[in-house]
One Martini backbone bead per residue (centre of mass of N, CA, C, O) as a GRO file, in nm:
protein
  488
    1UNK     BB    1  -0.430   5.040  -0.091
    2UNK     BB    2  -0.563   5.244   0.084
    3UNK     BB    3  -0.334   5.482   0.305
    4UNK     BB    4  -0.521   5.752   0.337
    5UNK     BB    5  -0.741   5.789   0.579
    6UNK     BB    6  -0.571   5.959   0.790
    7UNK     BB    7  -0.361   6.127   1.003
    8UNK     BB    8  -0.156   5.922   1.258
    9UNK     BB    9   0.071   6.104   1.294
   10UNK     BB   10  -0.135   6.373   1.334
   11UNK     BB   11  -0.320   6.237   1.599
   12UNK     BB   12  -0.169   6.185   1.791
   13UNK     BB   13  -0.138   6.232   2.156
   14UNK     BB   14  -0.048   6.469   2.358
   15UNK     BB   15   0.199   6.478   2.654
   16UNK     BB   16   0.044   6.723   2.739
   17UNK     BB   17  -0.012   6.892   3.034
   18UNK     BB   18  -0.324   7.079   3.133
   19UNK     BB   19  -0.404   7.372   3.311
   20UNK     BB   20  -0.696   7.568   3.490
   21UNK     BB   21  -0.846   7.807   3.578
   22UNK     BB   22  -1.139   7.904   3.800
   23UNK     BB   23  -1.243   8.018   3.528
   24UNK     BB   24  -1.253   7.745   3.363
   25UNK     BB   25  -1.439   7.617   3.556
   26UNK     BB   26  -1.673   7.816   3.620
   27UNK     BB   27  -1.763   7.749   3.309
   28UNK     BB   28  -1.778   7.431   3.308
   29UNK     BB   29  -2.013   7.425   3.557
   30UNK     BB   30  -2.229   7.559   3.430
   31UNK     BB   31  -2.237   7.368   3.180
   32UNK     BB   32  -2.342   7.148   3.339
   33UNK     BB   33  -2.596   7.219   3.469
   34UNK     BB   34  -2.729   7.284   3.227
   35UNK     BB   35  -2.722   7.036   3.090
   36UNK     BB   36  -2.894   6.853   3.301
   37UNK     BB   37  -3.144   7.062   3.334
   38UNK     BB   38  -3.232   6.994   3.054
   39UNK     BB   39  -3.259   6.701   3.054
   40UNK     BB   40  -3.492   6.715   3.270
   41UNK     BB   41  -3.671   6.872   3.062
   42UNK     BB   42  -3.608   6.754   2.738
   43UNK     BB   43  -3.333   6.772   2.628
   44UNK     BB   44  -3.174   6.655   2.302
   45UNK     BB   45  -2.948   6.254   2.143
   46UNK     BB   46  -2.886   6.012   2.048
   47UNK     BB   47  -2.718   5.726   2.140
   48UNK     BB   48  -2.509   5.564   1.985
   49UNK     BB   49  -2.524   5.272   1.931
   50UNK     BB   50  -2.429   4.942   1.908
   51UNK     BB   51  -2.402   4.717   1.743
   52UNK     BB   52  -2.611   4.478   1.605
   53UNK     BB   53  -2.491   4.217   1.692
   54UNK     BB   54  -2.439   4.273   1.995
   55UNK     BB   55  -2.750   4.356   2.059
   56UNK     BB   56  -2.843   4.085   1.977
   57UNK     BB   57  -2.685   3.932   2.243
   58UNK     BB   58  -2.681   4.206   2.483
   59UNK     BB   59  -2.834   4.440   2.480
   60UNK     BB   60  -2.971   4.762   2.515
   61UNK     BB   61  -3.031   5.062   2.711
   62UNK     BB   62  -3.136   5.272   2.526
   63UNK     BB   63  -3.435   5.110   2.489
   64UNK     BB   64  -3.529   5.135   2.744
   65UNK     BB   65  -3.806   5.195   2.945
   66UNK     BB   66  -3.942   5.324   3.225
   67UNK     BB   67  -4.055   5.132   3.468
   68UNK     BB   68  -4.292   5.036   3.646
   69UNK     BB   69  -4.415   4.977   3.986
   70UNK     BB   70  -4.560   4.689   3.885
   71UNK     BB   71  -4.352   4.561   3.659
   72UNK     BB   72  -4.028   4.517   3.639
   73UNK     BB   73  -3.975   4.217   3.451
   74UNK     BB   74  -4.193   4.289   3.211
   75UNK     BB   75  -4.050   4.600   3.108
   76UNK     BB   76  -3.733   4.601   3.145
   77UNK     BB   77  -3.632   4.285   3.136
   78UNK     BB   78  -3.743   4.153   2.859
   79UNK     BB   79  -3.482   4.239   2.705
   80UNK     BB   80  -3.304   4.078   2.955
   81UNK     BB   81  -3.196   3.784   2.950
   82UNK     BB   82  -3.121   3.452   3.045
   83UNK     BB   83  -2.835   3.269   2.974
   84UNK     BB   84  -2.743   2.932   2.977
   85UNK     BB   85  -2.507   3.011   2.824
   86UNK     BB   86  -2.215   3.094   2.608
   87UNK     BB   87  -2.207   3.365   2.364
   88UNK     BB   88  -2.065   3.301   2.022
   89UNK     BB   89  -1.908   3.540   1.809
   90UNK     BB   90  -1.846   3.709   1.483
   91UNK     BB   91  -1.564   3.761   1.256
   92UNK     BB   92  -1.395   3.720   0.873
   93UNK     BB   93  -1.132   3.895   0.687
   94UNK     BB   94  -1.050   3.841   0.367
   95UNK     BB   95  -0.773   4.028   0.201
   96UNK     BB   96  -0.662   4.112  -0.141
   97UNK     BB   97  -0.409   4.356  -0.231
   98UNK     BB   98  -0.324   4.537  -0.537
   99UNK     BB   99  -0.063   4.868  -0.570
  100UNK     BB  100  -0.022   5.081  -0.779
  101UNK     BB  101   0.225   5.393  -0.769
  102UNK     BB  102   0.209   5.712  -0.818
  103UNK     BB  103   0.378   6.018  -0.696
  104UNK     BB  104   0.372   6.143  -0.977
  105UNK     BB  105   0.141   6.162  -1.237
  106UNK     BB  106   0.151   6.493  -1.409
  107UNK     BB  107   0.462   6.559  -1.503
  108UNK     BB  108   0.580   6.315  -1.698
  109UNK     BB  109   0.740   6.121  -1.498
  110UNK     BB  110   0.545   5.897  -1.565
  111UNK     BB  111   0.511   5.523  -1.596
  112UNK     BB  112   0.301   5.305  -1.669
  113UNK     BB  113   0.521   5.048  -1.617
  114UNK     BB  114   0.663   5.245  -1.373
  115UNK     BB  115   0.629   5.245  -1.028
  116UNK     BB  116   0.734   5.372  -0.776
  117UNK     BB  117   0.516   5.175  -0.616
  118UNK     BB  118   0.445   4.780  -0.525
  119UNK     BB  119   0.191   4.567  -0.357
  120UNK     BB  120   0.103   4.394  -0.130
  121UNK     BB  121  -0.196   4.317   0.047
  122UNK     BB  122  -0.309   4.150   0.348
  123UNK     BB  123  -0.615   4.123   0.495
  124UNK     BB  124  -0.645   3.988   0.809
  125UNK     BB  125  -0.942   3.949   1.000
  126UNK     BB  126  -1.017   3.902   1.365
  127UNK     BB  127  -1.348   3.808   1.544
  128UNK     BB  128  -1.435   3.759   1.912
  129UNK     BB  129  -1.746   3.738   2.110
  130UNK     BB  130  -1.833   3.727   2.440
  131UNK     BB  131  -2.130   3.622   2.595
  132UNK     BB  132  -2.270   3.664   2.956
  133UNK     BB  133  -2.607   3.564   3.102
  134UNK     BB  134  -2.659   3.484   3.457
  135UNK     BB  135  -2.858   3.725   3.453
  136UNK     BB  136  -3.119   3.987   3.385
  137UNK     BB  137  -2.903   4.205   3.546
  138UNK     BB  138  -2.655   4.074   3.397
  139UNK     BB  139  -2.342   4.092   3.216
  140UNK     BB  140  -2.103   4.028   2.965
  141UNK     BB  141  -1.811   4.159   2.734
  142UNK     BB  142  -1.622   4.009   2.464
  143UNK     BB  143  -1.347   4.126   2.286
  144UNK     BB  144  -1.125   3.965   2.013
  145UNK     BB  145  -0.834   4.065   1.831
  146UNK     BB  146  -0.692   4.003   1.492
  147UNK     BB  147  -0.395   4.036   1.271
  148UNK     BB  148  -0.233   4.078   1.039
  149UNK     BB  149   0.008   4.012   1.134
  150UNK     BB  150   0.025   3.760   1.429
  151UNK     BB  151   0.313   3.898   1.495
  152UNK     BB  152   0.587   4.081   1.693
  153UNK     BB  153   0.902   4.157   1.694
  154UNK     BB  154   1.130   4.222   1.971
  155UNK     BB  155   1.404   4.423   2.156
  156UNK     BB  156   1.548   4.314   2.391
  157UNK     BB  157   1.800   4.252   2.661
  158UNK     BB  158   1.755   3.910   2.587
  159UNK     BB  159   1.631   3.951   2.340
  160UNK     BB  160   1.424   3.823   2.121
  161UNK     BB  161   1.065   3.896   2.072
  162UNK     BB  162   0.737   3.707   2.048
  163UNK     BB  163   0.419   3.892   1.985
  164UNK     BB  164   0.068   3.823   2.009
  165UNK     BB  165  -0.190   4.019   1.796
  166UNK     BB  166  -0.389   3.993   2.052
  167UNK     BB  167  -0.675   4.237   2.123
  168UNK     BB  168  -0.869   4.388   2.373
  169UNK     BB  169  -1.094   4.588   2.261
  170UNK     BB  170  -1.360   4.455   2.472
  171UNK     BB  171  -1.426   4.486   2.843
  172UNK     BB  172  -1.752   4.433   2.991
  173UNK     BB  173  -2.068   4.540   3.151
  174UNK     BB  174  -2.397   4.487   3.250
  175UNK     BB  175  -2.639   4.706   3.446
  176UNK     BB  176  -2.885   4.730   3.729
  177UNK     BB  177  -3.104   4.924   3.898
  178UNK     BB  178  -3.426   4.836   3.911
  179UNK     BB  179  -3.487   4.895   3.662
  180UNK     BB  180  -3.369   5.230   3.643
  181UNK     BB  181  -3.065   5.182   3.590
  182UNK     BB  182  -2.753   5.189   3.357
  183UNK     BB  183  -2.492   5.020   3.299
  184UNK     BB  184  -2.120   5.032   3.185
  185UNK     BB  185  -1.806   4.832   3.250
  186UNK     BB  186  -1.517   4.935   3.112
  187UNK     BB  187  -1.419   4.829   2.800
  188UNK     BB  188  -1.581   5.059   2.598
  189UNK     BB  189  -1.766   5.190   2.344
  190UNK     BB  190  -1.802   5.581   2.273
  191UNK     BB  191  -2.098   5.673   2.117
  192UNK     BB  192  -2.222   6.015   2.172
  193UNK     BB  193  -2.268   6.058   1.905
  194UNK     BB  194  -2.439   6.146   1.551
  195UNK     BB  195  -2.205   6.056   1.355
  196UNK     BB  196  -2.087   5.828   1.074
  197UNK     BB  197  -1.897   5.981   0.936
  198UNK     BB  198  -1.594   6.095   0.861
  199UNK     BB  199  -1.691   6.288   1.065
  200UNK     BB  200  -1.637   6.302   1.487
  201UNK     BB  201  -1.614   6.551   1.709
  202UNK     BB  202  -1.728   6.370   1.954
  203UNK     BB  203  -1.584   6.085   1.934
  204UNK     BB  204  -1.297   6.190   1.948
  205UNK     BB  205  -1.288   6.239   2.252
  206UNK     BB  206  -1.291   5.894   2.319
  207UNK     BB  207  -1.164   5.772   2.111
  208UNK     BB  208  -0.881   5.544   2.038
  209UNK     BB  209  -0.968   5.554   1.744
  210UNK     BB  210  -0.838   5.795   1.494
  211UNK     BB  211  -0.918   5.621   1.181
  212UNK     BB  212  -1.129   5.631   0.928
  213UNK     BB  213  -1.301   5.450   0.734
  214UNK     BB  214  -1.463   5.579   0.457
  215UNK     BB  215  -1.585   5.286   0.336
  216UNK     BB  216  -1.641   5.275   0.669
  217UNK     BB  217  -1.762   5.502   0.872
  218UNK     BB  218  -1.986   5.304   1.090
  219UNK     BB  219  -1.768   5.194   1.247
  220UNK     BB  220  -1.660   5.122   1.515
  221UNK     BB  221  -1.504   5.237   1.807
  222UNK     BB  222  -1.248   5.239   2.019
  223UNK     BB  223  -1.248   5.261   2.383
  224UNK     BB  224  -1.226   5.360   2.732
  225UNK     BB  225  -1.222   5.327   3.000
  226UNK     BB  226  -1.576   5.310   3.145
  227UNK     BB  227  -1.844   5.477   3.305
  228UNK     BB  228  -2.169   5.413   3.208
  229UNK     BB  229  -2.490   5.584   3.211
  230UNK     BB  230  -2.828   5.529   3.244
  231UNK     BB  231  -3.181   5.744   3.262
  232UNK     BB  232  -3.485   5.728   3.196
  233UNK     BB  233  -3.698   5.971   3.204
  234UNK     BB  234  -3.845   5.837   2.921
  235UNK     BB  235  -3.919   5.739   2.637
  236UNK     BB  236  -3.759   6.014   2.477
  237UNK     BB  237  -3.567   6.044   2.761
  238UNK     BB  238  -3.251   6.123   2.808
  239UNK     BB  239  -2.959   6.035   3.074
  240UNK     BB  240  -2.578   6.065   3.029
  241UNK     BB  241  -2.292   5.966   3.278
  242UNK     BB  242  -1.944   5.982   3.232
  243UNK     BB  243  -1.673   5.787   3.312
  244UNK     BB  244  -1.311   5.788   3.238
  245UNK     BB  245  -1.003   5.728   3.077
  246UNK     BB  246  -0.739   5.741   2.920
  247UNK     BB  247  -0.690   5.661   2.577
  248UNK     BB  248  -0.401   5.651   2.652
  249UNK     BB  249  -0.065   5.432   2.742
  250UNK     BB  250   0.264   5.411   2.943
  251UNK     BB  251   0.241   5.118   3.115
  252UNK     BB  252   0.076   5.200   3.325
  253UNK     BB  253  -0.143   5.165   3.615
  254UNK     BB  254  -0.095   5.479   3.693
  255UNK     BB  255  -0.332   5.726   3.748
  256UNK     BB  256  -0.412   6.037   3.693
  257UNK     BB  257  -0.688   6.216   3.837
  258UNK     BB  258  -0.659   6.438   3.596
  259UNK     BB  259  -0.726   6.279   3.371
  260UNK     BB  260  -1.016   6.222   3.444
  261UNK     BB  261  -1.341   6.187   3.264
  262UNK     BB  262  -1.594   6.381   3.216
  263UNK     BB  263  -1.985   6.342   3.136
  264UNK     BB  264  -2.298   6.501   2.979
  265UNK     BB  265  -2.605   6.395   2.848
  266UNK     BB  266  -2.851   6.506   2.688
  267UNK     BB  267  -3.226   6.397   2.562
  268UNK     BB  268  -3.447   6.471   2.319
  269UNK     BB  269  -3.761   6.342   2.164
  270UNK     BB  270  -3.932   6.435   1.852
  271UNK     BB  271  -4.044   6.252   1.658
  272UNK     BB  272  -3.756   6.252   1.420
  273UNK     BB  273  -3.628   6.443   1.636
  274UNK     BB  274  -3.255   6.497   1.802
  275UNK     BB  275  -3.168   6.630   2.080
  276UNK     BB  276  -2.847   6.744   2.237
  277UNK     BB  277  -2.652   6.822   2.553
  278UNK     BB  278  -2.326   6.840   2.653
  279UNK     BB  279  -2.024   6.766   2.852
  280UNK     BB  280  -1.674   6.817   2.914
  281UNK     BB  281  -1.420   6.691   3.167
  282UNK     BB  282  -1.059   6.777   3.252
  283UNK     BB  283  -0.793   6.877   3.439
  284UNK     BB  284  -0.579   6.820   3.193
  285UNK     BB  285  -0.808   6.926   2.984
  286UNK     BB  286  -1.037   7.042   2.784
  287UNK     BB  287  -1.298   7.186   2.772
  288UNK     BB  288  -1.664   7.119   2.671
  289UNK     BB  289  -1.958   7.207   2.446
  290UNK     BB  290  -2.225   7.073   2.324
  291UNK     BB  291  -2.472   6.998   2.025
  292UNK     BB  292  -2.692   6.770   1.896
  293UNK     BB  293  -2.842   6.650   1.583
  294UNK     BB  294  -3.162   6.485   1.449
  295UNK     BB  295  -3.328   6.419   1.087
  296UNK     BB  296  -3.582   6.395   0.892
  297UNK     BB  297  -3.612   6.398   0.522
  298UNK     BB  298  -3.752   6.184   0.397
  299UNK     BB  299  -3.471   5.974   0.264
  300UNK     BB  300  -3.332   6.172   0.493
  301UNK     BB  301  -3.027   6.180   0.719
  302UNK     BB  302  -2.998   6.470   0.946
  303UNK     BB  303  -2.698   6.638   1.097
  304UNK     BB  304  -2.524   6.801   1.425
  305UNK     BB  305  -2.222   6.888   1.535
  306UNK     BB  306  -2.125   7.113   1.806
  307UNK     BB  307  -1.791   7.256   1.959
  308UNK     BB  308  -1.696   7.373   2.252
  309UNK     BB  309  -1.344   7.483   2.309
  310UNK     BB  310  -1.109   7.575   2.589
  311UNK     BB  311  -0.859   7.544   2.464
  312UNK     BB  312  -0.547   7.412   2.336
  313UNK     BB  313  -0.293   7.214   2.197
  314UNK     BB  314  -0.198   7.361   2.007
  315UNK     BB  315   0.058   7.492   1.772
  316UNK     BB  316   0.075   7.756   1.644
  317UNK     BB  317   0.179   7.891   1.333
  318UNK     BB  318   0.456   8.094   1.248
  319UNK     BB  319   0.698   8.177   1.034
  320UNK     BB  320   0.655   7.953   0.834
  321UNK     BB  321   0.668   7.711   1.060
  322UNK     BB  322   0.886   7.811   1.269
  323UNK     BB  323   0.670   7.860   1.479
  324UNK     BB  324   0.516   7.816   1.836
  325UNK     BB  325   0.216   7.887   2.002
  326UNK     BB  326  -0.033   7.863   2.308
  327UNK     BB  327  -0.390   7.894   2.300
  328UNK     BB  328  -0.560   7.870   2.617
  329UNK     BB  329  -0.762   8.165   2.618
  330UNK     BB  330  -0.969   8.025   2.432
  331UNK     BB  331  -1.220   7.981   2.190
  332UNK     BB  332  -1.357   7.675   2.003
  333UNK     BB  333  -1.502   7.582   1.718
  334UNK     BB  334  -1.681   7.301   1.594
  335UNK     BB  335  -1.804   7.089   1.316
  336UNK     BB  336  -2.112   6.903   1.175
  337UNK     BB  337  -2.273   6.819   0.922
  338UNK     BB  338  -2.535   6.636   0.744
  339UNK     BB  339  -2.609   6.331   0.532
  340UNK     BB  340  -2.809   6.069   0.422
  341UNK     BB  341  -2.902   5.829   0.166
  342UNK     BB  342  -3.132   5.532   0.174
  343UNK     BB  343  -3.186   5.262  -0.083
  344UNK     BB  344  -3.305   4.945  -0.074
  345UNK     BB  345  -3.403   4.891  -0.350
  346UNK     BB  346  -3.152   4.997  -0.528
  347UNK     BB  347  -2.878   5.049  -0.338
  348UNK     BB  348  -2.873   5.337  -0.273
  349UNK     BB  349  -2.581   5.556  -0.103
  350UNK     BB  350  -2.577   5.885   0.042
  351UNK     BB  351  -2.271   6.120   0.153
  352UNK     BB  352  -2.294   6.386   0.310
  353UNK     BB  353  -1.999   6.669   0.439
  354UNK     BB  354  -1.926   6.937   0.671
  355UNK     BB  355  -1.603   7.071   0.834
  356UNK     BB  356  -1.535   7.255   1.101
  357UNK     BB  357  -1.238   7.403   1.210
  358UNK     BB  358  -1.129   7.573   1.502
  359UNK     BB  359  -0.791   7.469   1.473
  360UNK     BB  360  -0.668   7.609   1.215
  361UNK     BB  361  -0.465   7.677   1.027
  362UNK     BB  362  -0.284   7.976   0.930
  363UNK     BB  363  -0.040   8.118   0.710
  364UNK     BB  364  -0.005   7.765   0.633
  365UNK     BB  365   0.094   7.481   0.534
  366UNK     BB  366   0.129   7.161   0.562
  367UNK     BB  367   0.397   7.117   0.527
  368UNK     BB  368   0.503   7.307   0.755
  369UNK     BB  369   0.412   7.205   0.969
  370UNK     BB  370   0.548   6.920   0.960
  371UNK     BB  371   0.820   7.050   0.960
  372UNK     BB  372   0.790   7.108   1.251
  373UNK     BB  373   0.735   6.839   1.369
  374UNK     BB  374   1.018   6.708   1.304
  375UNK     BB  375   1.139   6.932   1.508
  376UNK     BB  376   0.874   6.847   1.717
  377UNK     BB  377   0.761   6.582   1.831
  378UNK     BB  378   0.598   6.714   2.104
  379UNK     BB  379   0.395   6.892   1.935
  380UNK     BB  380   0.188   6.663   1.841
  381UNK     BB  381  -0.129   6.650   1.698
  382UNK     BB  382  -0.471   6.546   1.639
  383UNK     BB  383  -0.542   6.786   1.458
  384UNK     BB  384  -0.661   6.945   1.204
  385UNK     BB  385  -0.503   7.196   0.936
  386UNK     BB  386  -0.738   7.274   0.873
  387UNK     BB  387  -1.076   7.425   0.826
  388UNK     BB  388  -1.208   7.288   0.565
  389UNK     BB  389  -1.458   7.007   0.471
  390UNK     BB  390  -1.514   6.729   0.241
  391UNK     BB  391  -1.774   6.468   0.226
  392UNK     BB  392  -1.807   6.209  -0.042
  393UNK     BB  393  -2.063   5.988  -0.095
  394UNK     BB  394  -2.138   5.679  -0.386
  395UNK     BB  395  -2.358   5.397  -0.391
  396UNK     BB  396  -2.373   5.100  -0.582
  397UNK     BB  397  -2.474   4.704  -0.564
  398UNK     BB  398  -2.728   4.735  -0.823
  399UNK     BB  399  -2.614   4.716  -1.145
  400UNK     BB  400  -2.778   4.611  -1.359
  401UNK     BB  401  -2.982   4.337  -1.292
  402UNK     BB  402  -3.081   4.220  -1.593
  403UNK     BB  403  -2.797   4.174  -1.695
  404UNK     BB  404  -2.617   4.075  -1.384
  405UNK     BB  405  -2.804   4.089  -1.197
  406UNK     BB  406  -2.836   4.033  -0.895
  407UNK     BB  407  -2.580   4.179  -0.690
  408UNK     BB  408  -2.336   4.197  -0.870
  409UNK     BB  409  -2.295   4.506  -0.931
  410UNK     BB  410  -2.082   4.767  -0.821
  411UNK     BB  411  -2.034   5.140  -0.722
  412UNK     BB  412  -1.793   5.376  -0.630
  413UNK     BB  413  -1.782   5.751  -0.467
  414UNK     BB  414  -1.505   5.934  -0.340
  415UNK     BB  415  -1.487   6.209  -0.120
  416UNK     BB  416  -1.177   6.430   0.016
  417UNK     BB  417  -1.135   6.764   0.154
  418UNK     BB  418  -0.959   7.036   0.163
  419UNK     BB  419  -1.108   7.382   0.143
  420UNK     BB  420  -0.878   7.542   0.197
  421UNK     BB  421  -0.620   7.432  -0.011
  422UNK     BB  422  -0.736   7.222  -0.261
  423UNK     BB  423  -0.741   6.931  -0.139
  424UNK     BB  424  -0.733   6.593  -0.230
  425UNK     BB  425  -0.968   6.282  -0.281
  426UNK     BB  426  -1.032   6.009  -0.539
  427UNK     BB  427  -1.249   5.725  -0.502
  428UNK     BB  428  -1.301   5.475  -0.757
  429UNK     BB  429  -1.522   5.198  -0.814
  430UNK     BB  430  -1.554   4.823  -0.882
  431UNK     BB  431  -1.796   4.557  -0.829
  432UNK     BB  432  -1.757   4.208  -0.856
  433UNK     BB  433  -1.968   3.925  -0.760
  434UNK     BB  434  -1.968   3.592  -0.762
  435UNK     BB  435  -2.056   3.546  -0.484
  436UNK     BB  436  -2.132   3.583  -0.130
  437UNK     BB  437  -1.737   3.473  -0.073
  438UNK     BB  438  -1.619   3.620  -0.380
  439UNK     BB  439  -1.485   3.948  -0.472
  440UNK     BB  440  -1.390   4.213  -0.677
  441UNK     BB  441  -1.211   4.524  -0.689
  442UNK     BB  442  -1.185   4.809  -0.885
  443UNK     BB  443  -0.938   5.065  -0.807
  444UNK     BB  444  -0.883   5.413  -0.730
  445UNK     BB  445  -0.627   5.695  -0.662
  446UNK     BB  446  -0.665   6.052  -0.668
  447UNK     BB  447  -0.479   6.351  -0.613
  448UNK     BB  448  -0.514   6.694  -0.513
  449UNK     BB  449  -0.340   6.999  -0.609
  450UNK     BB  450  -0.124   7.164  -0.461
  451UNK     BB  451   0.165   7.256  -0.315
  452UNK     BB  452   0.156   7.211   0.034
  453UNK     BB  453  -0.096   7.029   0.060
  454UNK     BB  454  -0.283   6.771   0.258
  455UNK     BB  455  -0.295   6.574  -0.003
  456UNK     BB  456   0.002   6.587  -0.117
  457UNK     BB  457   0.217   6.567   0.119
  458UNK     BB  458   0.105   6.253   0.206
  459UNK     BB  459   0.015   6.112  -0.035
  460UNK     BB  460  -0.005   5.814  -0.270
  461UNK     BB  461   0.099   5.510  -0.107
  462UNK     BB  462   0.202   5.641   0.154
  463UNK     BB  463   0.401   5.765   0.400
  464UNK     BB  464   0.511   5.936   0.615
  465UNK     BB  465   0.810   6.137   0.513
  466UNK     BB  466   0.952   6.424   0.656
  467UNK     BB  467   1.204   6.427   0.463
  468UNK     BB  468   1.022   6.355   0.177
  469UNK     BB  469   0.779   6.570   0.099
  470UNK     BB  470   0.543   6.595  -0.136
  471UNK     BB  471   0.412   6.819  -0.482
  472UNK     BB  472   0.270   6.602  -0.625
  473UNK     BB  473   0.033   6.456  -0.770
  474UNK     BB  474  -0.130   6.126  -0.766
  475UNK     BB  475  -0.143   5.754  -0.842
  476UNK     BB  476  -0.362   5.458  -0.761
  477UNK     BB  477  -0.388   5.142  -0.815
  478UNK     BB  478  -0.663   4.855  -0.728
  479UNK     BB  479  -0.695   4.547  -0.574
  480UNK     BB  480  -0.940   4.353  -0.426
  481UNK     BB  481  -0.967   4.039  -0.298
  482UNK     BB  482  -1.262   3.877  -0.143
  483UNK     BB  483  -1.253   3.617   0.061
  484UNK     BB  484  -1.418   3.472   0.338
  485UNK     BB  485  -1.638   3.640   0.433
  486UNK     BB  486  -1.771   3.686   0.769
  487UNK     BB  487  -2.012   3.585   1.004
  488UNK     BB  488  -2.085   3.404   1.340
   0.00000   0.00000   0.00000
């Protein structure tokens, strides 16, 4: 199936620690000053909720308001109840796909029934979730995650070592203080942006997952140990005040310091329209100022993300890749647009999206930058490489009822693009469902573009592979088949 939908060799965090001066620290303890106090007087957006399912076992502090002096019990605390058990969910993915792949499809050297490369996947994952309420105004919550391979083998001094592949996701706590502040402590997804596109630059600044998939831009992502403050200043006003630990780690249970991430985030709402001020500092780490908004149009719902980030970590690349130098003095913006719409009745959900990079390479192709990459390997970035993007996606679930039947046959078509070298991916799909447990779907990518462009050189159906790295578009067909799918 597609295997490129992030360039995760090219996001993995930089092994380099920057330290700043009195002057960018007094520039963004101003910017937390003033963000909190916007904050307290109603200025800001919406909190990304945590999923829908783990919502319904173990509760949101995000929808608490603040409770009235008169009955603490009835107003905060309702709808945060005592589980007399530990209540057990999960879900279970069981998908296989075949995937033949040309890596130049359109220069003539491809044959029709002779693919560069082809080959099974199947995809079995598993989650487990326990929620555990032994009292109104405490809980934990633990997520085991497990997939295809479920084991790996390592080489170890004294022979080979089999690891078995199950990831603690989440493992942490929710609590309150007289139910008027909530708590959430320990290792959990911090969605603090209001994006859920494929484009998220403020979520990506604590997620520890680097990766969006396309195909479900809203899927959750892994967070990092830490600590989450919830204060509901009014019905639609909060301050949410975050402490984190770094989002990797190299095996050692001490961290610096100076690593620990702090964050401030303040919303305000009126009508459908939720304004968000953030701040996010760390003495290790790039200072940044955010912004988001979010608000209803008809049946479209319009989102907007900027950030402002004080020095980068990025190698800017000169004489055609051939090096490199860090510019840690300067500021620089991020953004990113867009909308979504869907309709219940038609099953019809479209989304557009477009991401400006302040921190994209200029007068270098992607492929000079790999080349760089190969030999510095040091200083590889998890930076996008252009400066613009866009992202489309279209899908119906529901073609054709009458003759097809009611939710049998959908369609979807993904666009990604980056704009700045005129490079992308196009990948329609087609999908009929047997049954509720059932379903083939067929589909292609198709990869467009010049040579040395960023979805061009990354190629289509293969991985990274910075000794030989392709230059002309590609293209993979691929079938889908998902049996036994479902949540519990």
């Amino acid at each position: 199936m597609i295997t490129t939908k992030t360039n995760k060799a090219m996001r993995s965090p930089t092994s380099d620690q920057r330290h700043f001066t009195g002057g960018a620290t007094g520039v963004l303890v101003g910017v937390l000053v003033t963000a909190f106090l916007l904050a307290g007087s109603g200025l800001a957006a919406q909190d990304a909720a945590a999923s829908t399912s783990e919502d319904d076992m173990f509760g949101s502090p995000e929808t608490v308001t603040q409770s009235s002096n008169t009955s603490q019990e009835a107003t905060g605390q309702s709808g945060f109840l005592k589980y007399d058990q530990v209540k057990v969910g999960g879900s279970l993915t069981s998908k296989f796909g075949f995937t033949s792949a040309w890596a130049s499809a359109w220069d003539g050297s491809a044959q029709p029934f002779s693919p560069s490369s082809y080959y099974l996947a199947p995809d079995i994952e598993g989650k487990v979730t326990l929620v555990a309420k032994p009292s109104v105004d405490f809980g934990v919550n633990m997520d085991f995650r497990t997939s295809w391979p479920f084991s790996t083998t390592m080489t170890t001094t004294s022979g080979n070592a089999t690891i078995p592949n199950i990831t603690v996701w989440s493992l942490y706590s929710k609590f309150n203080w007289q139910d008027k502040v909530y708590f959430s402590a320990g290792k959990q997804p911090l969605a603090w942006g209001v994006s859920k596109g494929y484009f998220q630059p403020a979520d990506d600044i604590f997620a520890v997952s680097a990766t969006i998939d396309p195909t479900n831009t809203g899927a959750e992502r892994e967070g990092p140990i830490s600590l989450k403050t919830t204060v509901p200043l009014s019905v639609t006003n909060n301050l949410y005040i975050f402490a984190g630990l770094p989002t990797s780690s190299t095996g050692s249970t001490k961290v610096d310091p100076g690593d620990a991430r702090l964050a401030i985030k303040g919303e305000y709402g009126f009508g459908n329209t939720e304004l968000a001020l953030a701040a996010y500092y760390a003495y290790n780490d790039h200072p940044r100022a955010l912004i988001m908004a979010t608000t209803g149009l008809g049946s479209w719902n319009l989102l907007g993300e900027g950030v402002v980030k004080y020095g980068s970590e990025r190698y800017f690349l000169t004489n055609n890749g051939a090096t490199g130098a860090k510019a840690a003095d300067q500021f620089y913006f991020s953004g990113t647009a867009g909308g979504y719409y869907s309709d219940s009745d038609t099953r019809l959900t479209i989304m557009l999206q477009y991401m400006y990079n302040g921190e994209g390479q200029t007068g270098v192709t992607a492929k000079e930058a790999y080349q760089y990459y190969m030999t510095h390997s040091a200083n590889i970035d998890r930076i996008k490489v252009g400066t613009h993007y866009a992202f489309a996606s279209i899908s119906d679930t529901n073609l054709f009822p009458a003759v097809c039947g009611a939710d049998k046959l959908g369609a979807s078509l993904i666009a990604i693009t980056n704009l700045s070298d005129f490079s992308g991916y196009v990948m329609p799909s087609v999908t009929w469902k047997f049954f509720n447990y059932m379903s083939l779907q067929v589909g292609a990518t198709f990869s467009v573009g010049q040579a040395g462009g960023e979805y061009i050189t990354y190629g289509v159906g293969q991985t990274m592979n910075f000794a030989n790295l392709p230059t002309t578009p590609g293209a993979a067909l691929n079938l889908l088949l998902t049996v036994g799918t479902g949540n519990f």
